[in-house]
C-alpha positions as CSV (number, residue, x, y, z in Angstrom):
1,X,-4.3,-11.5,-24.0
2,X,-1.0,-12.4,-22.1
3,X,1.9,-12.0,-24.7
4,X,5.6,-13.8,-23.7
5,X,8.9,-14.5,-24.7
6,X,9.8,-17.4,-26.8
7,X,11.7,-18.7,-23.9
8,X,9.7,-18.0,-20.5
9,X,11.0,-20.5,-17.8
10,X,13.0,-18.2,-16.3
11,X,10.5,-15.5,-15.1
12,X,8.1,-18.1,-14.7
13,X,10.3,-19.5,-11.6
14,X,11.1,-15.9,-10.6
15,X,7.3,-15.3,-10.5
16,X,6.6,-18.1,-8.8
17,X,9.1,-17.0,-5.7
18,X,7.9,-13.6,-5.7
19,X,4.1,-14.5,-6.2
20,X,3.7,-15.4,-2.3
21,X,5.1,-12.3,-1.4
22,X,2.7,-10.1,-3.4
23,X,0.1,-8.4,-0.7
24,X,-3.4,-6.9,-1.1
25,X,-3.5,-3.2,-2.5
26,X,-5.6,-1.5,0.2
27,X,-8.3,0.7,-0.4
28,X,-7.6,3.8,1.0
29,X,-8.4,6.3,-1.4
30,X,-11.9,7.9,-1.4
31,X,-13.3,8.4,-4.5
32,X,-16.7,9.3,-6.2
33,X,-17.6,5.9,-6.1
34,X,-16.5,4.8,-2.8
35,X,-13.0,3.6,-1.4
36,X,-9.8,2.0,-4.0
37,X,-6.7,1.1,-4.1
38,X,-5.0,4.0,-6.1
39,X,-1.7,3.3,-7.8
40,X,0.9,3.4,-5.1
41,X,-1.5,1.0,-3.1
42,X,-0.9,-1.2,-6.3
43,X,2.8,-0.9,-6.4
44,X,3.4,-0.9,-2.9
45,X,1.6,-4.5,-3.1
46,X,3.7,-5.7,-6.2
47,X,6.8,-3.7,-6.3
48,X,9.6,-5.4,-3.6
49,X,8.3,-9.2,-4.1
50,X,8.8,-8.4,-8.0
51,X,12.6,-6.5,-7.4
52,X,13.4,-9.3,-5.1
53,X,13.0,-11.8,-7.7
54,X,14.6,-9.9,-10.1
55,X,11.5,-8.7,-12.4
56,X,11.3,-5.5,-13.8
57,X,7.9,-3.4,-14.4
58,X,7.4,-1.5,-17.4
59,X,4.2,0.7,-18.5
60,X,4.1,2.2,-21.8
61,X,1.3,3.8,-23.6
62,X,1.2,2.7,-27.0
63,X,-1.6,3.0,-30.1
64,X,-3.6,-0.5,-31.0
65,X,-5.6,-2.1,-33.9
66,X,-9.0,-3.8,-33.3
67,X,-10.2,-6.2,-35.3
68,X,-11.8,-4.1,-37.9
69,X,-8.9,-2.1,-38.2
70,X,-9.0,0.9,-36.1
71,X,-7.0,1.9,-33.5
72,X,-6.6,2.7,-29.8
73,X,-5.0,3.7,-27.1
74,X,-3.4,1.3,-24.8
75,X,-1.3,0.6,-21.8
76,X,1.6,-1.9,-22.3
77,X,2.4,-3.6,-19.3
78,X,5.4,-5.7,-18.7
79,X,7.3,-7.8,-16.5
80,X,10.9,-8.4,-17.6
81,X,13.2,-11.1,-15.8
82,X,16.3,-9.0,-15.7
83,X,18.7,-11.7,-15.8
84,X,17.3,-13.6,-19.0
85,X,15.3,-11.0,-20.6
86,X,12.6,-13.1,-20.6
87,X,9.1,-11.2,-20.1
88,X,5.3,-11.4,-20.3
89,X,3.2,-8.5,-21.3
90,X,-0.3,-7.4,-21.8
91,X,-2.6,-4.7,-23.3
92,X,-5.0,-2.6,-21.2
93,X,-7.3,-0.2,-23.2
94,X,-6.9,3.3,-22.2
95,X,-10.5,4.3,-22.4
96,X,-11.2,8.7,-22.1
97,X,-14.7,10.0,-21.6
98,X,-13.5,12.9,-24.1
99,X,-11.2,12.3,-27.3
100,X,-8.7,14.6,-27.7
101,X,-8.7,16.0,-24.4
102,X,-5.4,15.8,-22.1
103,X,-6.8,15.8,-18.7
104,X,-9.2,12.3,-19.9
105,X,-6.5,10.9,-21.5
106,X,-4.1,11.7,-17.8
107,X,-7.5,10.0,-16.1
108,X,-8.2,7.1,-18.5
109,X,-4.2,6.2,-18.3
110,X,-4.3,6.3,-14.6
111,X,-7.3,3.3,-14.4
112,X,-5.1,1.7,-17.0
113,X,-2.1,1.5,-15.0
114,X,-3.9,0.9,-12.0
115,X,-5.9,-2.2,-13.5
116,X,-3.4,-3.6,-15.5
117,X,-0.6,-3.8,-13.2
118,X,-3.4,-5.1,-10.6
119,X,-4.0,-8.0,-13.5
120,X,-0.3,-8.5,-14.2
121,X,0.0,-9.6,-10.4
122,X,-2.5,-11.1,-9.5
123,X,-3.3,-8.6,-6.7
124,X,-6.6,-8.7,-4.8
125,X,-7.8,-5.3,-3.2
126,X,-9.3,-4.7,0.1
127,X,-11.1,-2.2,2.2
128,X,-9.2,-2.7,5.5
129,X,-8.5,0.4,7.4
130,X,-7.3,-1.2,10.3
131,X,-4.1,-3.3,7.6
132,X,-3.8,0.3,6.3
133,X,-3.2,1.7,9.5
134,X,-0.6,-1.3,10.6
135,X,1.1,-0.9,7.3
136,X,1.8,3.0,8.0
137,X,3.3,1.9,11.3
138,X,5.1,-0.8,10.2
139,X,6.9,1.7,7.9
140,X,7.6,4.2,9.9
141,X,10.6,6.0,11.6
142,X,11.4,5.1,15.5
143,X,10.4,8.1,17.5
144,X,13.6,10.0,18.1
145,X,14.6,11.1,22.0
146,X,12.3,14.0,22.5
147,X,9.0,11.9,21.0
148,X,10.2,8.9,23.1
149,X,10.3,11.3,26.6
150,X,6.5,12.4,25.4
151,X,5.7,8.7,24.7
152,X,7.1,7.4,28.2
153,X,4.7,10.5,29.7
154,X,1.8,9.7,28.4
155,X,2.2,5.7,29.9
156,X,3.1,7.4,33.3
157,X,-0.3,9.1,32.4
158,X,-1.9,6.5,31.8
159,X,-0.7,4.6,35.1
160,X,-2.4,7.6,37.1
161,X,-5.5,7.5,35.1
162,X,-6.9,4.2,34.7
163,X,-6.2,0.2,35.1
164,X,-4.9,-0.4,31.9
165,X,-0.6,-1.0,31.2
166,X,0.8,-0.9,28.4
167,X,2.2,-4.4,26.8
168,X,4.5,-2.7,24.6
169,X,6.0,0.7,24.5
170,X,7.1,0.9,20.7
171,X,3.9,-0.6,19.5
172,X,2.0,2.2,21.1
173,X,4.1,4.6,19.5
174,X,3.8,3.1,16.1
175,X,-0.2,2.7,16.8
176,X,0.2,6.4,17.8
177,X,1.9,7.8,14.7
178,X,-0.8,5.8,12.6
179,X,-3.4,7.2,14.2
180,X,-2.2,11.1,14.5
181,X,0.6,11.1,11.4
182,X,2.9,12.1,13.9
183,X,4.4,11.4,17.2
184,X,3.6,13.7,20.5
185,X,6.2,16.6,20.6
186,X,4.7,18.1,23.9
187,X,4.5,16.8,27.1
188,X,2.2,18.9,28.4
189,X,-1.0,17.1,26.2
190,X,-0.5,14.1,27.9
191,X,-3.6,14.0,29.5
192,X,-5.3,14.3,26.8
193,X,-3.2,12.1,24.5
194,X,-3.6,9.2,27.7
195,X,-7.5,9.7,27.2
196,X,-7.0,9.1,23.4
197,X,-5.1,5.9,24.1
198,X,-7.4,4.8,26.3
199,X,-10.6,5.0,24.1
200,X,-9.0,4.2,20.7
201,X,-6.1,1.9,21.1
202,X,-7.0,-1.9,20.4
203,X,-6.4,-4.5,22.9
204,X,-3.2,-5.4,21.7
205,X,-1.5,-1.8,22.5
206,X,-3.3,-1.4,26.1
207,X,-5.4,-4.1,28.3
208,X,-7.4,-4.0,31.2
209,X,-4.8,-5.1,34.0
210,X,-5.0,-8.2,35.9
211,X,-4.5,-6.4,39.4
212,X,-6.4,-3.3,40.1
């Protein structure tokens, strides 16, 4: 159950300008079960569209009553328009496969952040690698001047070894930082790097060329 503030048309117009901006949380974490979006996915999805409109998040574990009067543990989640004060919150039970036992409790409130955050915002999850991999290269730094000379020889490379051309130089780079987590430091890999390229690049970094 959604709890708010008495007054709530504030961060309901502050929602609505950040809800559009609010991406998928990728799965990209393996697990026992198969792939999910772990909590940074989660935040990186929700975080800047929230800030932008000027929305807090808060998480607080906190001890509830059930209906027949006993209590549990649960996560408080809440967004808080900054500006009014204005918020809406909701409860996520922290559930532990073993009571009194830290490392369950450190498990059951990681789900709990996860899940209710992922409620909260409306945030759908999927299992993309290839939006995981353009996100990484989206964020990352430009090459500096050695990585660039390394970059510029494995295109030369390429030139020698095959009909392909490259369409553009820093979108290769970024595809290759994505793909290795880090840029070519040595030049003298290139033919090796050029092979890579050529086998594993999408269409869209390297094409066949139109004059052979």
């Amino acid at each position: 159950m959604i709890e708010k503030s008495k007054e709530y048309l504030k961060i309901a117009k502050a929602l609505l300008i950040a809800q559009p901006n609010i991406d998928t949380a990728l799965k990209a974490t393996e697990g026992h079960y198969g792939k999910f979006a772990d909590f940074c996915e989660v935040i990186n999805a929700i975080k800047k569209p929230l800030n932008d409109a000027g929305i807090l998040i808060i998480q607080a574990p906190d001890i509830g009553t059930n209906a027949d009067g006993t209590h549990n543990h649960v996560l408080i989640t809440t967004l808080v328009h900054a500006e009014s004060g204005q918020y809406f919150c909701s409860n996520t039970p922290i559930l532990c496969a073993k009571q009194n036992d830290p490392p369950a409790f450190g498990s059951g409130l990681s789900y709990a952040k996860r899940y209710g955050l992922q409620a909260m915002g409306v945030i759908p999850s999927e299992d993309d690698d290839g939006k995981l991999a353009a996100r990484k290269a989206e964020k990352a730094p430009d090459p500096n001047e050695l990585e660039w000379e390394c970059i510029d020889a494995i295109i030369a490379e390429l030139a020698k070894q095959s009909d392909y051309r490259p369409i553009d130089r820093k979108k290769l780079a970024k595809w290759f930082l994505a793909s290795n987590s880090k840029y070519p430091t040595t030049k003298d890999r290139t033919i090796a790097a050029a092979e890579f390229v050529m086998q594993k690049s999408p269409d869209n970094i390297y094409k066949e060329s139109e004059t052979k």
